[in-house]
ZALUMNU-875120 format. One line per 10 residues: number of its first residue (from 1); their letters; for each residue x, y negated, z of N, C-alpha, C. Coordinates in nm, 2 decimals, always signed. Each point is the difference from the previous one (the first is absolute). Example, Ala and Ser with C-alpha at 12.3 -4.5 7.8 and 13.67 -1.06 7.14 Angstrom:
! ZALUMNU-875120
1 = AS = +1.32,+0.57,+0.78,-0.09,-0.12,+0.00,+0.09,-0.12,+0.00 | -0.04,-0.11,-0.07,+0.09,-0.11,+0.00,-0.08,-0.11,+0.08 $
//
This chain:
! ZALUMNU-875120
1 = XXXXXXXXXX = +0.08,+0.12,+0.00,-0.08,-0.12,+0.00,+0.09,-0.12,+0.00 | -0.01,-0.11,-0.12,+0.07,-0.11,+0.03,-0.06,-0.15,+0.06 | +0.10,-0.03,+0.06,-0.08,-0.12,+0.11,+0.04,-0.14,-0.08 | -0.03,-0.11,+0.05,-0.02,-0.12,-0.10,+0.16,-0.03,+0.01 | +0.08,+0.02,+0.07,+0.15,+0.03,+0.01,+0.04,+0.08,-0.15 | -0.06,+0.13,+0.03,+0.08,+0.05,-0.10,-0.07,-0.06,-0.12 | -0.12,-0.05,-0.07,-0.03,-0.04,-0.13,+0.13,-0.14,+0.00 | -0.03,-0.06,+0.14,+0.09,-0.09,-0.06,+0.18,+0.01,-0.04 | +0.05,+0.11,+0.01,+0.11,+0.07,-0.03,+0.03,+0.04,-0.17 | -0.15,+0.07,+0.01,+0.03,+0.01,-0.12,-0.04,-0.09,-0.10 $
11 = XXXXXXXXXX = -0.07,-0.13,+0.04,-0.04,-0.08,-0.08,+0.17,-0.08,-0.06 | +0.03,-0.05,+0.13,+0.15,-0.03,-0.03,+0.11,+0.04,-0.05 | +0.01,+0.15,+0.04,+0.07,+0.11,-0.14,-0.01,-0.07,-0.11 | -0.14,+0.02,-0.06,-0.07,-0.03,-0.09,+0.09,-0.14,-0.10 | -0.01,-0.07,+0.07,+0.04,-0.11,-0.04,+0.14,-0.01,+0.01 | +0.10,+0.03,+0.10,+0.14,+0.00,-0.04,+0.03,+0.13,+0.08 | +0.05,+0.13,-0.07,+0.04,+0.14,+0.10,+0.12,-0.06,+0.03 | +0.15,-0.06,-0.01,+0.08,-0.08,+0.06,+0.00,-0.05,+0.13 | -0.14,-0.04,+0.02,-0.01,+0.00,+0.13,+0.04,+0.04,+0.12 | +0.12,-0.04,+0.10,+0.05,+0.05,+0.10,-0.11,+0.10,+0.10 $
21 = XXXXXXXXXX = +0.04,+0.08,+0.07,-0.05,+0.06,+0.14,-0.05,-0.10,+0.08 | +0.13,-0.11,+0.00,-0.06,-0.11,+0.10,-0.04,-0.13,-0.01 | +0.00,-0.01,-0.10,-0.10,-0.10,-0.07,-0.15,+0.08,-0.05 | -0.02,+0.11,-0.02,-0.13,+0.06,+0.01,-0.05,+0.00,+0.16 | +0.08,+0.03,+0.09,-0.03,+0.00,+0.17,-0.02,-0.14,+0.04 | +0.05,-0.10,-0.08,-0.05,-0.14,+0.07,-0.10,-0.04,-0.11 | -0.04,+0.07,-0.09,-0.13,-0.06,-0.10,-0.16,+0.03,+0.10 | +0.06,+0.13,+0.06,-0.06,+0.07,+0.01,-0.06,+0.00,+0.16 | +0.08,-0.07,+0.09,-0.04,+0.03,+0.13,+0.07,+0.09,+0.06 | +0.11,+0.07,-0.01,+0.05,+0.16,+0.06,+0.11,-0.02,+0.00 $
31 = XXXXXXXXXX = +0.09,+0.10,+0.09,+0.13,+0.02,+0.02,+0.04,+0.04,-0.12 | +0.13,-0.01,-0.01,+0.09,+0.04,-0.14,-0.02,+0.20,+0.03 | +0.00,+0.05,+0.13,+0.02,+0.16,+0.02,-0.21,+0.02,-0.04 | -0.07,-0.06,+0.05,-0.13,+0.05,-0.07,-0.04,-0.05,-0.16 | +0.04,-0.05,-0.02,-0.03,-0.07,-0.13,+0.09,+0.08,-0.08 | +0.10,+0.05,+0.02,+0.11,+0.11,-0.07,-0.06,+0.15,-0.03 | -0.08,+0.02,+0.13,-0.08,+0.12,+0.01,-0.11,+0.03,-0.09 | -0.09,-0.15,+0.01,-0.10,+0.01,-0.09,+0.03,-0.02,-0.13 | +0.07,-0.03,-0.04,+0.09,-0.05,-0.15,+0.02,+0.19,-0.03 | +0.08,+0.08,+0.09,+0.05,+0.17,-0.06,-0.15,+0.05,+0.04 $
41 = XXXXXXXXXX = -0.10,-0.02,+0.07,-0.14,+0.06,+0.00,-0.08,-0.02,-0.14 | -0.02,-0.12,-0.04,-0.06,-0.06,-0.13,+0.11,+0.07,-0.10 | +0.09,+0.05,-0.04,+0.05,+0.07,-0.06,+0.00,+0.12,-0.02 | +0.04,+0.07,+0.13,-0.06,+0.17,+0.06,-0.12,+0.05,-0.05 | -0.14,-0.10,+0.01,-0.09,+0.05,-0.02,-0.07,-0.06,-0.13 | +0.09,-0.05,-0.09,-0.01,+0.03,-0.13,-0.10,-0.17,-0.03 | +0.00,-0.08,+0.09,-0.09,-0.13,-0.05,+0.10,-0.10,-0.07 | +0.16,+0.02,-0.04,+0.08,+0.00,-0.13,+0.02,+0.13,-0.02 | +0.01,-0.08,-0.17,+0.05,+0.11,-0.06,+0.12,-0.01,-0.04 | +0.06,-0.14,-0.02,+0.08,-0.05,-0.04,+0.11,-0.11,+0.00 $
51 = XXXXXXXXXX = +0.11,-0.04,-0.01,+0.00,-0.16,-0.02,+0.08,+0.00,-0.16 | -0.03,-0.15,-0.05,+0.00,+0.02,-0.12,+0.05,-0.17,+0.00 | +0.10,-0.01,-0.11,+0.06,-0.17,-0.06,-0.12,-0.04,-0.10 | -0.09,-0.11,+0.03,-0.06,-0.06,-0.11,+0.12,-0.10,-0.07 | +0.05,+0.07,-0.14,+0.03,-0.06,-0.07,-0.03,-0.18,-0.06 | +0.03,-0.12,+0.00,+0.01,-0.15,-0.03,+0.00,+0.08,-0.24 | -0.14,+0.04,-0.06,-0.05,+0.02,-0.13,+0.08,-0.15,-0.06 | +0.00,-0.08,+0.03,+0.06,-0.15,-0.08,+0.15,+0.00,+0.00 | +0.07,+0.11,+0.06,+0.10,+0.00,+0.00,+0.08,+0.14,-0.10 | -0.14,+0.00,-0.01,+0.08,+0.19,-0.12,-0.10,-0.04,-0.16 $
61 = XXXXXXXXXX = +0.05,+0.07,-0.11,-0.08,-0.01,-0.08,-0.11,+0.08,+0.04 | -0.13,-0.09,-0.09,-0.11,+0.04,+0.01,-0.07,+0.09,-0.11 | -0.01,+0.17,+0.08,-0.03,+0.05,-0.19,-0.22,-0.02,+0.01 | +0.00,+0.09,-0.11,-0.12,-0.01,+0.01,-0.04,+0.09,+0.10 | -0.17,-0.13,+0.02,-0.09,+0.08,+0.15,-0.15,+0.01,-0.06 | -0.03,+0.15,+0.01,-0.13,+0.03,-0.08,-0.09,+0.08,+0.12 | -0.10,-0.03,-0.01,-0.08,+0.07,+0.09,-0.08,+0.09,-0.14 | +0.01,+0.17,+0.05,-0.05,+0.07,-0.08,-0.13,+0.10,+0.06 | -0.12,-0.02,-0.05,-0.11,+0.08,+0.09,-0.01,+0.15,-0.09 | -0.02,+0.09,+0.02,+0.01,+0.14,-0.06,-0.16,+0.03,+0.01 $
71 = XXXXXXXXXX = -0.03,+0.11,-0.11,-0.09,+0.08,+0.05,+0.04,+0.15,-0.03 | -0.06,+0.06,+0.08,+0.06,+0.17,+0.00,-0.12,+0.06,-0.08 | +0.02,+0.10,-0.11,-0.06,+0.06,-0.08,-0.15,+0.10,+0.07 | +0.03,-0.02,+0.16,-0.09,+0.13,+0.08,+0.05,-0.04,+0.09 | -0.10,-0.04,+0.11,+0.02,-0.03,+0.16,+0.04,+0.13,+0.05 | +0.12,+0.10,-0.02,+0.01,+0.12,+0.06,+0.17,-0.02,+0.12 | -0.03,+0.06,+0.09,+0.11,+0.02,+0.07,+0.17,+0.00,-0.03 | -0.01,+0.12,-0.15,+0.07,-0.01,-0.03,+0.06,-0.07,-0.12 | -0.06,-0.09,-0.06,-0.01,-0.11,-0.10,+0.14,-0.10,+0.08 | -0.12,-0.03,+0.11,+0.06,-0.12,+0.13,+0.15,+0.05,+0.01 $
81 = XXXXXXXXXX = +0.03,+0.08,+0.06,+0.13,+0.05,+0.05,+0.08,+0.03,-0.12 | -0.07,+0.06,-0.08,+0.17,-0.06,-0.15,-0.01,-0.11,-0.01 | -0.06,-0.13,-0.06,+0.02,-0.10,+0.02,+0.10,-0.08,+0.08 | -0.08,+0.06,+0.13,+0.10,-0.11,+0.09,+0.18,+0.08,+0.04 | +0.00,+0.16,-0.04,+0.12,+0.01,-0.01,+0.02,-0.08,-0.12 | -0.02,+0.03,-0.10,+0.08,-0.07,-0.13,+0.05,-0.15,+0.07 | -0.10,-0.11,+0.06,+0.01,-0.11,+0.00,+0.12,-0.02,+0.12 | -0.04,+0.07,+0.11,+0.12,-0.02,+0.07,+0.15,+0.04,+0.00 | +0.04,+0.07,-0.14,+0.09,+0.01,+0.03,+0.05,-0.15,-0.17 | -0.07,-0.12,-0.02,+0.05,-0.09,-0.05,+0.02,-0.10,+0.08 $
91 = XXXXXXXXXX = +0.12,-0.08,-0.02,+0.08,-0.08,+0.04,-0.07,-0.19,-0.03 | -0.05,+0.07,-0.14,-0.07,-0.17,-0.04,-0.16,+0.02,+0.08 | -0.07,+0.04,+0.07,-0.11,+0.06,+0.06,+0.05,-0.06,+0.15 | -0.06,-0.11,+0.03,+0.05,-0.02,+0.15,-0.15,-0.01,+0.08 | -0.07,+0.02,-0.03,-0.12,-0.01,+0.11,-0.11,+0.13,-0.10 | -0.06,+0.05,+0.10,-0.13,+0.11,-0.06,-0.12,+0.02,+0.07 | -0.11,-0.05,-0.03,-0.12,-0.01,+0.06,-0.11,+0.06,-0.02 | -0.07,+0.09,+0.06,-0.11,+0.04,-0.05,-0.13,-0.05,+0.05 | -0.09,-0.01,-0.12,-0.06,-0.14,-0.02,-0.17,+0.02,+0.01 | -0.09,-0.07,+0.00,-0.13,+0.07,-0.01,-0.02,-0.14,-0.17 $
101 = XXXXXXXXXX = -0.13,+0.06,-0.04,-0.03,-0.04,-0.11,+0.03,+0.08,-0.15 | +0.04,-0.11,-0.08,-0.06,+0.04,-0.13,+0.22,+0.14,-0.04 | +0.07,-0.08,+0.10,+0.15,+0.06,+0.00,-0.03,+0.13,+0.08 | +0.12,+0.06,+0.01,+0.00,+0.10,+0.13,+0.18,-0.07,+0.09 | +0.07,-0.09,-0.11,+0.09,+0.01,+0.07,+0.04,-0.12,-0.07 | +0.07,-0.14,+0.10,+0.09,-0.13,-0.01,+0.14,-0.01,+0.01 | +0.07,+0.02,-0.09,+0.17,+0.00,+0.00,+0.08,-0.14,+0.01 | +0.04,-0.05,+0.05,+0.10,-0.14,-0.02,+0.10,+0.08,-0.04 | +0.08,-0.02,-0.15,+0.09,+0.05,-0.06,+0.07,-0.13,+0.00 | +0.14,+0.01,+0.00,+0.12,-0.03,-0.05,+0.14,+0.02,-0.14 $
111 = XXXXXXXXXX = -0.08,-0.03,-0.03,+0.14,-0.01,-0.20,+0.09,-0.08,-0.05 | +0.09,+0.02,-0.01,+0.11,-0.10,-0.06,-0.03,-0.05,-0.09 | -0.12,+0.03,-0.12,-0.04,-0.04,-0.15,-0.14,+0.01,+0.03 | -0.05,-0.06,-0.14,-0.13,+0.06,-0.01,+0.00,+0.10,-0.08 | +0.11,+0.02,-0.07,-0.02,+0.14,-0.08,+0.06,+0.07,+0.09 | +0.08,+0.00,+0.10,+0.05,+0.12,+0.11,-0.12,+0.00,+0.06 | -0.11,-0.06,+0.01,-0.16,+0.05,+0.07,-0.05,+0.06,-0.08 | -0.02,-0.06,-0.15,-0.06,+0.08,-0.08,+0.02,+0.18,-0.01 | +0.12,-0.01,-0.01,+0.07,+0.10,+0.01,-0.05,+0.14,+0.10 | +0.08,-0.09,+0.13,-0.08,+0.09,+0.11,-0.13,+0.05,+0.01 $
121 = XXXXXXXXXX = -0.11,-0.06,-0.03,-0.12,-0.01,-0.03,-0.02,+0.08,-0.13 | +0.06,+0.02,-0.10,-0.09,+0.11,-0.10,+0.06,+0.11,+0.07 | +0.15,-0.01,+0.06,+0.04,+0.16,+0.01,-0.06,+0.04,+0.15 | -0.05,-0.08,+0.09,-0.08,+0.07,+0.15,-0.14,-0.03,-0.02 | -0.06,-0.07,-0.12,-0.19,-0.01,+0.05,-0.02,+0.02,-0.14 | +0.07,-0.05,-0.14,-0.06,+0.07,-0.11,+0.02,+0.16,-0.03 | +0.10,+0.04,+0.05,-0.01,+0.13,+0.01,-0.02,+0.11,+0.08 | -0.04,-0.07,+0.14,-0.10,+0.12,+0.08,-0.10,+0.07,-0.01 | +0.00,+0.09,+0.02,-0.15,+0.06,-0.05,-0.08,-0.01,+0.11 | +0.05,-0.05,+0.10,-0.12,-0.03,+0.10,-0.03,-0.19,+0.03 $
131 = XXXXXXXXXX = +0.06,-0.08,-0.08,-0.07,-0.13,-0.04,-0.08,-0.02,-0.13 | -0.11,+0.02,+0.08,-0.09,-0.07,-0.14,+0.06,-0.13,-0.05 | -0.01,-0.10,+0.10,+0.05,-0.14,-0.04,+0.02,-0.12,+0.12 | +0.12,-0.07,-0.08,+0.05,-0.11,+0.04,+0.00,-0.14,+0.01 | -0.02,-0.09,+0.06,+0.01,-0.11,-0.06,+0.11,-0.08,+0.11 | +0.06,-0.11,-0.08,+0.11,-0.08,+0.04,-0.03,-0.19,+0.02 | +0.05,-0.03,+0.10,-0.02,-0.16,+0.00,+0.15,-0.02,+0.04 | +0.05,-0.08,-0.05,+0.15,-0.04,+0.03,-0.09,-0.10,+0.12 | +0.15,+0.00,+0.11,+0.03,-0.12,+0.11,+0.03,-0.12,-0.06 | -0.04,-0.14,-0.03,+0.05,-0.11,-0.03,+0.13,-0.05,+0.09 $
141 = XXXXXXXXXX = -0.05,+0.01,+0.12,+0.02,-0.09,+0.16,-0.07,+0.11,+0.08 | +0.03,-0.13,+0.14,-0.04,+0.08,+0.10,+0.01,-0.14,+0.12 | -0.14,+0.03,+0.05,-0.05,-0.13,+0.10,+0.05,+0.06,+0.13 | -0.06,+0.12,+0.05,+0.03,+0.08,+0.07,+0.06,+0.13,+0.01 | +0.08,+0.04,+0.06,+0.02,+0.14,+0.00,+0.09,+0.04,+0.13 | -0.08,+0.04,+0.12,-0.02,+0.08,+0.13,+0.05,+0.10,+0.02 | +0.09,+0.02,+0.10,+0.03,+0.17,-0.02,+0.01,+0.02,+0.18 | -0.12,-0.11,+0.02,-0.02,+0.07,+0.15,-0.15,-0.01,+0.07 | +0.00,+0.06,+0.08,-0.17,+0.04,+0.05,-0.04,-0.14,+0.09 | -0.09,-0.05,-0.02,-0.06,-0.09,+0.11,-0.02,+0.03,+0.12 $
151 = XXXXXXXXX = +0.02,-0.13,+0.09,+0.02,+0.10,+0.13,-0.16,+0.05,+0.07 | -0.10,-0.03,-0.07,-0.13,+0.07,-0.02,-0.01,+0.10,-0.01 | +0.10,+0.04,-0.10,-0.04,+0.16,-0.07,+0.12,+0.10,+0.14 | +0.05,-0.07,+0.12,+0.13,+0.06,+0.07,-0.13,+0.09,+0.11 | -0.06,+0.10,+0.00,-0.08,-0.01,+0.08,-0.01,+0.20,-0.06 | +0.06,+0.09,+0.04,-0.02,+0.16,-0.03,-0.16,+0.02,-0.02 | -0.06,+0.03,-0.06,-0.11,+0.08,-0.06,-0.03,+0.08,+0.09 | +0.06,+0.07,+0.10,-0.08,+0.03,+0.15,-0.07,-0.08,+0.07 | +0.05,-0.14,-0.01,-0.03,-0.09,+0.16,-0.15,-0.09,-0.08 $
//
């Protein structure tokens, strides 16, 4: 069970994982030895999974960003699961969603070209036999883009 301590730990994570032990223990209210505890507990029991460098995108070239919605030929179990092996073991495929509506599935793809999308794209969805069909919108920009949970959403699905 996490207490408004620990959301607020991980909200902080969140925002810079750099964050010292004891500069999280004085954000936070707590000694540096309990605040250290609950930092290897929130780990232990799996509420990270991870920590991760958000990359500064204005500082690297920018290739193409396409959001690709799929449809699967047959809502079947095993349709799903080739698919998403196929997809995850690609490199330009950085996000995979399964979707309700007219898709079954939302890809944020990454390509160096548009003909290195094109590309990828006839040889993984025009030639599946389990994609009926594809469609593609390239990224122009981007107003937003979040890669952390509100501290609304910090709240286990038990409680």
């Amino acid at each position: 069970m996490l207490d408004a301590r620990d959301r607020r730990i991980l909200s902080l994570l969140q925002k810079d994982a750099r964050t010292t032990a004891a500069e999280m223990a004085d954000a936070v209210g707590l000694s540096l030895s309990a605040c250290a505890k609950r930092m290897a507990r929130l780990w232990s029991d799996g509420y990270i999974d991870r920590m991760v460098a958000v990359l500064d995108r204005k500082r690297f070239r920018r290739p193409v960003s396409a959001a690709v919605m799929v449809t699967l030929t047959q809502p079947k179990a095993s349709y799903t699961q080739e698919f998403t092996r196929r997809i995850q073991s690609l490199e330009e495929v950085q996000q995979c969603h399964i979707v309700t509506g007219d898709f079954d599935f939302l890809l944020i793809v990454q390509a160096k070209t548009i003909e290195a999308y094109h590309d990828m794209a006839q040889n993984v969805f025009g030639e599946s036999p389990y994609v009926r069909s594809y469609k593609t919108v390239f990224l122009l920009g981007s107003l937003k883009n979040e890669n952390t949970l509100p501290d609304f959403c910090l709240i286990p699905p038990e409680e």
